[in-house]
Structures are given as structure tokens and as C-alpha cells.
VEXKEKE-522964 format. One record per residue (C-alpha): residue number from 1; residue in three letters; x, y, z. Coordinates in steps of 0.001 Angstrom, whole numbers, padded with zeros to 6 digits. Last residue first. Example, Ala and Ser with C-alpha at 12.3 -4.5 7.8 and 13.67 -1.06 7.14 Angstrom:
<rs>
(2 'SER' (013670 -001060 007140))
(1 'ALA' (012300 -004500 007800))
</rs>
This chain:
<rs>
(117 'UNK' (007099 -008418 000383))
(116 'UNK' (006042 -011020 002995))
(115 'UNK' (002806 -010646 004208))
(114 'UNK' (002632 -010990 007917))
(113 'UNK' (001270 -014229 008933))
(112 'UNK' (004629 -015365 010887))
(111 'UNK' (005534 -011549 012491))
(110 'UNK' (002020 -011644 013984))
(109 'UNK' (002653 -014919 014983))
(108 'UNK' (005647 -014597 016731))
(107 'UNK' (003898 -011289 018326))
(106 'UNK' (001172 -013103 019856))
(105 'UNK' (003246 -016246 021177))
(104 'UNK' (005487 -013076 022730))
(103 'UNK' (002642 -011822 024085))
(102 'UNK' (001704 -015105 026183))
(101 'UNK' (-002056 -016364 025556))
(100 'UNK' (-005115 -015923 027440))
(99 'UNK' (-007026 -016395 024642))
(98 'UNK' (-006771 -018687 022265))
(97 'UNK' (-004653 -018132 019024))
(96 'UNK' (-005887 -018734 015183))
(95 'UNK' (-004454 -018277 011773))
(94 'UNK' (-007238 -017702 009066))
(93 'UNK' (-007544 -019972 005876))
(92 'UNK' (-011730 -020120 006358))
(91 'UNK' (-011614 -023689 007610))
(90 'UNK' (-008368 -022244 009827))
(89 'UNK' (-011079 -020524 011844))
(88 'UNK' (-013528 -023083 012012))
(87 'UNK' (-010788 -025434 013202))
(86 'UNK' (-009411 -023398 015619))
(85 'UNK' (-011961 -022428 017150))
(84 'UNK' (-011390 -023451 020733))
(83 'UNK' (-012949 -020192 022665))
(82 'UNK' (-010928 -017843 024535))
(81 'UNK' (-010872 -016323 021296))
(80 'UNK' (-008258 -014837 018764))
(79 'UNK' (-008748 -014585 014529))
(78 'UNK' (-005826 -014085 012881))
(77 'UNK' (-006259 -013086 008972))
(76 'UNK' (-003924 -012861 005756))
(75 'UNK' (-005987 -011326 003095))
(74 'UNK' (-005546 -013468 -000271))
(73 'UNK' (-009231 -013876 -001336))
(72 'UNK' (-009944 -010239 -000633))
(71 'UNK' (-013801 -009666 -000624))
(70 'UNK' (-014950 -013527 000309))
(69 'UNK' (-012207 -013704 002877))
(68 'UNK' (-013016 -010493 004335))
(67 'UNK' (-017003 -011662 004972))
(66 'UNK' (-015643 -015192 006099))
(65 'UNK' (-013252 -013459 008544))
(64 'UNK' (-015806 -011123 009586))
(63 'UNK' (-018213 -013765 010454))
(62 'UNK' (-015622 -015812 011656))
(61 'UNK' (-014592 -012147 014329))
(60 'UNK' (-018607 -011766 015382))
(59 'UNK' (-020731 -009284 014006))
(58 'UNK' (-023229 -007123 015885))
(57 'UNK' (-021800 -007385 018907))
(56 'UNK' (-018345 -009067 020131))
(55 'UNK' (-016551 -012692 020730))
(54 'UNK' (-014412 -013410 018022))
(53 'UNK' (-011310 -011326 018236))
(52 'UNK' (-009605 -009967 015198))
(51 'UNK' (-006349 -009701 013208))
(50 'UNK' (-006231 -008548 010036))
(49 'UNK' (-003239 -008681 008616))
(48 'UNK' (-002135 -006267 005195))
(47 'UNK' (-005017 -003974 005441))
(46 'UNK' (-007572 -003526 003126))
(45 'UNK' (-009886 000078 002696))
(44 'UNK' (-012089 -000285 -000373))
(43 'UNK' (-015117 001071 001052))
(42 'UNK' (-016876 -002023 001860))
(41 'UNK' (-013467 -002913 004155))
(40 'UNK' (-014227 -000368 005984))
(39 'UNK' (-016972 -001249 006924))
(38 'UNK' (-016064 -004920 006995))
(37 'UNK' (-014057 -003067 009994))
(36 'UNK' (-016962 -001287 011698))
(35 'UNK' (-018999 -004425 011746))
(34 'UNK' (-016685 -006498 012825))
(33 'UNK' (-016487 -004102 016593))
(32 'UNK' (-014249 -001676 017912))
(31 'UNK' (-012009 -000941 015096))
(30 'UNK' (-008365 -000044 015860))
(29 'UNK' (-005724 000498 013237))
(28 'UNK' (-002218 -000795 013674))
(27 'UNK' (001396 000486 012267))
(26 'UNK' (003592 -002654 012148))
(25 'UNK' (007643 -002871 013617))
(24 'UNK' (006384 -006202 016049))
(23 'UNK' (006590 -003770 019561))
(22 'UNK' (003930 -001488 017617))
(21 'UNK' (001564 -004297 017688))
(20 'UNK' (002181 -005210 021391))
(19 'UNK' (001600 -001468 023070))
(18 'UNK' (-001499 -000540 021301))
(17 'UNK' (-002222 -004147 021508))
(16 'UNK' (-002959 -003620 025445))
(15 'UNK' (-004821 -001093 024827))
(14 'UNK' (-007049 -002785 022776))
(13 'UNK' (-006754 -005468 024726))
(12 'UNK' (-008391 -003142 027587))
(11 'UNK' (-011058 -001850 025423))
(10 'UNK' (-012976 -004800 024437))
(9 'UNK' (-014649 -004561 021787))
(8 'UNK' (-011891 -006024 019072))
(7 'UNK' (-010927 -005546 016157))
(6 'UNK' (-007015 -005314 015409))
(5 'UNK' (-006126 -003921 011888))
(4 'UNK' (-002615 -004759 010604))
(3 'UNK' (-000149 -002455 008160))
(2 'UNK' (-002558 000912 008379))
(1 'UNK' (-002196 002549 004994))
</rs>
């Protein structure tokens, strides 16, 4: 099992998070889009963060989040947007971080929302 999924349609953060996630000690997953991760998450597939950006087609990152939250109740979530959303996102018991932000911010809070076992 992946540790954190990271959806997001843009290609160059995913890239970018290819680099970051690892950097934190988790395996990631890549979805491009909400869709393909409540996918996933329709077939029983859960990871143990979810982080996600807002901004994309088809489904946007609350309307994952409140899609997750409704499957799996105690899925830790970050949602990320260079929109303020904090309080929507935190309304559904997700972290949240706006874009542009520093990596290390990213990481810390990765490393903060990550299940403890």
C-alpha cells in the first residue's frame, strides 16, 4: 500500500512531490485528477494521507475530501490551493496549505497529519 496519495493535474507539482514526499520517509501514489482517486477509493483502495489540490477537472480536491470523508470517517486529508480555503477545508476535518508555500512548511505537515501507529 501507497502511504500518501497526492492528486493533482498539474504535472509539474507532481514532479515536484515526487521529490518532496519521498524526502518525508512515505511511499506516494499519483492520481491526476479527484476523480481517479475516489476511484480508487470505490474499489477499496485507502491510503494513510491524502493529500490533494483543489483546483482540477471533473472533481475538485473539497469535493474529494467530502466524498473520502464520507467513505473513511478517519482518513487524514490535506487539501492545497492558491485559494483561501481554509475554512471549508478544515469544515470537512482536512488540514489545509496555500499555494505557493515553502517545502519544508509542506513536509512539516505531512509528517504532522501522518497517522501515527
Amino acid at each position: 500500500m501507497d502511504d500518501v496519495w497526492y492528486v493533482d493535474d498539474t504535472g509539474s507539482f507532481r514532479r515536484l512531490m515526487q521529490d518532496l514526499i519521498p524526502k518525508s520517509g512515505h511511499q506516494v501514489r499519483f492520481f491526476s485528477d479527484g476523480a481517479e482517486a475516489y476511484a480508487a477509493l470505490q474499489r477499496g483502495e485507502k491510503p494513510k494521507l491524502l493529500v490533494t489540490d483543489h483546483d482540477m477537472p471533473v472533481m475538485k480536491g473539497l469535493e474529494l475530501i467530502a466524498a473520502a470523508r464520507k467513505m473513511h470517517p478517519d482518513l487524514r486529508m490535506i487539501l492545497l490551493s492558491s485559494l483561501d480555503l481554509k475554512i471549508e477545508a478544515e469544515a470537512l476535518g482536512a488540514a489545509y496549505l496555500q499555494k505557493p508555500f515553502l517545502h519544508a512548511a509542506f513536509i512539516t505537515l505531512v509528517n504532522d497529519w501522518y497517522p501515527k501507529e
